[in-house]
C-alpha positions as a Python dict, from the first residue, in 0.01 Angstrom:
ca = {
    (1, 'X'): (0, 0, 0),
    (2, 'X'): (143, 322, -137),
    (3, 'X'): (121, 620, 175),
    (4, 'X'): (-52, 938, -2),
    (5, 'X'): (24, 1275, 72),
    (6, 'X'): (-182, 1543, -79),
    (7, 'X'): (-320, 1316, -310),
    (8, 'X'): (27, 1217, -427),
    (9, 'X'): (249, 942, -397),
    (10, 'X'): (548, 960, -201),
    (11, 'X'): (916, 974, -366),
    (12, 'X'): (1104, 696, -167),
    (13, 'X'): (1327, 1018, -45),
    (14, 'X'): (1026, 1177, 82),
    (15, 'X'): (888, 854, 257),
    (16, 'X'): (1207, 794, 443),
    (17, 'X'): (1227, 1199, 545),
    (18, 'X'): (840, 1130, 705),
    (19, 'X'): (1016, 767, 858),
    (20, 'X'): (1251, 1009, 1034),
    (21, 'X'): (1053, 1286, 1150),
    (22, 'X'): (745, 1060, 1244),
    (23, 'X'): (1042, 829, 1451),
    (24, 'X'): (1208, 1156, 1595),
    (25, 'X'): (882, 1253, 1730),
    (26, 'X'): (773, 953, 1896),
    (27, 'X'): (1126, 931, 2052),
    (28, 'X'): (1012, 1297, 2191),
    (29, 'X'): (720, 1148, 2320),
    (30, 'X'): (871, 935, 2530),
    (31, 'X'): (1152, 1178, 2580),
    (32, 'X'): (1472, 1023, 2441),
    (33, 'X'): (1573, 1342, 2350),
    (34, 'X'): (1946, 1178, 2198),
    (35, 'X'): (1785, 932, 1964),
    (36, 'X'): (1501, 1169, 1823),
    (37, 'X'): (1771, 1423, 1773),
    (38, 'X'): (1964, 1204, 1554),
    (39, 'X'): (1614, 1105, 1325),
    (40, 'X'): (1579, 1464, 1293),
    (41, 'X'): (1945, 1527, 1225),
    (42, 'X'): (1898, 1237, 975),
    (43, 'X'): (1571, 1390, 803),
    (44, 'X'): (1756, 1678, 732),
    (45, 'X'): (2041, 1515, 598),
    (46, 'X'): (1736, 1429, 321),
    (47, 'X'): (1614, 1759, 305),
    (48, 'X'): (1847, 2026, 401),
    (49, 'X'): (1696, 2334, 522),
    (50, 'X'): (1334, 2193, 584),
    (51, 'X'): (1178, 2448, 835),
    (52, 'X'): (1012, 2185, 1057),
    (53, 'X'): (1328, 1943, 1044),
    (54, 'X'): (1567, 2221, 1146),
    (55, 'X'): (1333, 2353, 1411),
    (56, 'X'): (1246, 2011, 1595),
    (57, 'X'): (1647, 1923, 1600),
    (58, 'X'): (1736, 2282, 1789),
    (59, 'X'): (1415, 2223, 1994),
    (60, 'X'): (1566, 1910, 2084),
    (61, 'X'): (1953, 2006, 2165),
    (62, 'X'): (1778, 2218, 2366),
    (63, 'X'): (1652, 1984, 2585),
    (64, 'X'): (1951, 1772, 2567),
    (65, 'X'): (2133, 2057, 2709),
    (66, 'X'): (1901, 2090, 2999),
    (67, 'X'): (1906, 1729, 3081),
    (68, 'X'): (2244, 1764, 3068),
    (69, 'X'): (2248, 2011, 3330),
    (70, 'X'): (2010, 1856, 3549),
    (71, 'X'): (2255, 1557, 3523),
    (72, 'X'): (2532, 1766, 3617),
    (73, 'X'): (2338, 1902, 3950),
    (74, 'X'): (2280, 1554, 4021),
    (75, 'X'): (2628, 1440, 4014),
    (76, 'X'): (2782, 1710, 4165),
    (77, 'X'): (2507, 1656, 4475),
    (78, 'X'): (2640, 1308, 4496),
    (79, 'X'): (2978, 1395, 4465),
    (80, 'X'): (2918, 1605, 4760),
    (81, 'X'): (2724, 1349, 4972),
    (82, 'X'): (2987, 1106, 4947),
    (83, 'X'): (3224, 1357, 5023),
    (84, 'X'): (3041, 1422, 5358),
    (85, 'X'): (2969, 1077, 5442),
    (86, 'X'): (3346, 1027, 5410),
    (87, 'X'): (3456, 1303, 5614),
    (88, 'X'): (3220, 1261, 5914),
    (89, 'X'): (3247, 884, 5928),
}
C-alpha cells in the first residue's frame, strides 16, 4: 500500500524523510531526546533546510542541554554526599 500525501504518492526520499521525523517525534514522546535528535538530524540530511526538520532538532539540543544540566546538578550533589559521608564517618 502506497502512503498518499496530498493526493500524491510519495518519492522513496520523501517517505524515508516522514520515517525520520514521524520516529524523531515519537522518541520525543517518550523523551529520548538523543535518539530523536539524531532522526531529525537524519531527516535533514534528506532535506536540508526543511523548516520543521531544522526547528524540531534545535528544539531538541535544547533539551539535551538541559538534561544535561540537570545531570550535572545531580552528580555534583552526589559527589558532595559522598564527600560528607566520608569526612564525618
Amino acid at each position: 500500500m502506497n502512503k498518499v500525501l496530498d493526493n500524491q504518492i510519495l518519492t522513496p526520499e520523501e517517505r524515508k524523510f516522514r520515517e525520520f521525523m514521524n520516529t524523531g517525534d515519537d522518541f520525543i514522546k517518550i523523551e529520548i531526546f538523543r535518539s530523536a535528535a539524531s532522526y531529525y538530524g537524519k531527516a535533514l540530511a534528506l532535506k536540508p533546510g526543511d523548516a520543521e526538520a531544522g526547528r524540531k532538532l534545535a528544539e531538541t539540543r535544547e533539551k539535551i542541554k538541559k538534561e544535561n544540566r540537570a545531570i550535572y546538578v545531580i552528580v555534583a550533589v552526589a559527589a558532595v554526599a559522598v564527600l560528607l559521608a566520608v569526612v564525618l564517618v
